[in-house]
N, C-alpha and C positions, 0 to 999 in steps of 0.2 A: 504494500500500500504506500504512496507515494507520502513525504511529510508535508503535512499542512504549512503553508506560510503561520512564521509568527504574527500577528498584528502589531504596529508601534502605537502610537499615540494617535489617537483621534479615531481607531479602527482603521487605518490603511495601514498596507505591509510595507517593506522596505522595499518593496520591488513596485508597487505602486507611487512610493516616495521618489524612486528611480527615476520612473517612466516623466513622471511630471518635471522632473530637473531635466528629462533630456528632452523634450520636446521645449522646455523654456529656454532653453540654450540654444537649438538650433532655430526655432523662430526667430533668434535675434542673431544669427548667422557666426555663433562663435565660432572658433578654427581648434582642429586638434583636439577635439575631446577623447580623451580616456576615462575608465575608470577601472579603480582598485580596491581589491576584494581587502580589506584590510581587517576583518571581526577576529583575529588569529595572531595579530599583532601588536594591538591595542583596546582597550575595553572603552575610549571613547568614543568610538565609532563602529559604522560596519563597512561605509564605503565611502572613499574617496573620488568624487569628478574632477576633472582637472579641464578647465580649456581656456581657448587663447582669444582674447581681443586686442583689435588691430590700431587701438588707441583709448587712450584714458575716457574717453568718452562713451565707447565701444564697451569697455572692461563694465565701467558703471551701467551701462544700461542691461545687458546682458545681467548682472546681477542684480541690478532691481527689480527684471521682470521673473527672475525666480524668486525673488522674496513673494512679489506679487501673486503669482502663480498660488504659491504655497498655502501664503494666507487665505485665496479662495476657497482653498480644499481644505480649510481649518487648520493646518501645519505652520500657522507663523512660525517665523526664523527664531532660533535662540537667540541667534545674535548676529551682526553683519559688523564684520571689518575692514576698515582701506577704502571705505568709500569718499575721504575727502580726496586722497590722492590719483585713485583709480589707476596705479599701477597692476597691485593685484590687492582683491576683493574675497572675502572670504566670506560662505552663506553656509551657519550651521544647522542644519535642521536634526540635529539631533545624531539618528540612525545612517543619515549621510550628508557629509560637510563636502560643500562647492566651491571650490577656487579659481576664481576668473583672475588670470593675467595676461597683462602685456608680454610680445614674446622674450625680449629682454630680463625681464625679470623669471618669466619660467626658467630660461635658459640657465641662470643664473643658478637659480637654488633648485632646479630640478629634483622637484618633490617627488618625478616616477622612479629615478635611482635610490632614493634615500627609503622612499615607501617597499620598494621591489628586493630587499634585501634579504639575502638565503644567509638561514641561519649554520653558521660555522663554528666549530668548537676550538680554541685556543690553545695553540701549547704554550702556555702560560711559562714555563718553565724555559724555553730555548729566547735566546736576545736579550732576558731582560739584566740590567743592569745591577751590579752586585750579587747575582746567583751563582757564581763559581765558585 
């Protein structure tokens, strides 16, 4: 028997929380969208979006209209950050947090490498300084 979606808040699932982030994103033409399974990595989240606007002006609208978005379907945002600068924008809703930036600043701190990281085990003992 297949598993039920959990429900988040408000009775929609995270996949319905999804759905609505990515259709408010590409109505407002962002670039580059991914997203990352993160519920395995971190307990504040379950998914991370990531996509790109082609200017500060761009980054902010695109994030407004998910806040927008959200609130219709009862999910206002926890919180939204960066929107005076509109570099990059951050829209929490909770079960999945959206990050709109410019491509510059993606580039920059490339949240898919830092998020996308395979867990390795240390030999803690070989390099370090004062161990011999």
């Amino acid at each position: 028997m297949p598993k039920k979606p959990e429900p988040t808040h408000g009775g929609k699932t995270i996949e319905d929380l999804r759905q609505l982030v990515l259709t408010a994103i590409d109505d407002m033409k962002a670039e580059n969208i991914i997203e990352l399974d993160v519920k395995d990595k971190t307990s504040v989240t379950d998914l991370l979006i990531i996509a790109s606007g082609t200017s500060s002006r761009h980054v902010k609208s695109i994030a407004a209209n998910v806040a927008v978005e959200a609130k219709k379907q009862g999910r206002p945002p926890l919180g939204v950050e960066g929107e005076d600068q509109g570099e990059w924008v951050l829209v929490d809703l909770g079960d999945v947090v959206v990050h709109i930036m410019q491509p510059h600043i993606r580039d920059f701190y490339d949240l898919e490498k830092l998020w996308s990281f395979e867990e390795h085990t240390a030999d803690t003992s070989a390099g370090v300084a004062g161990s011999n």
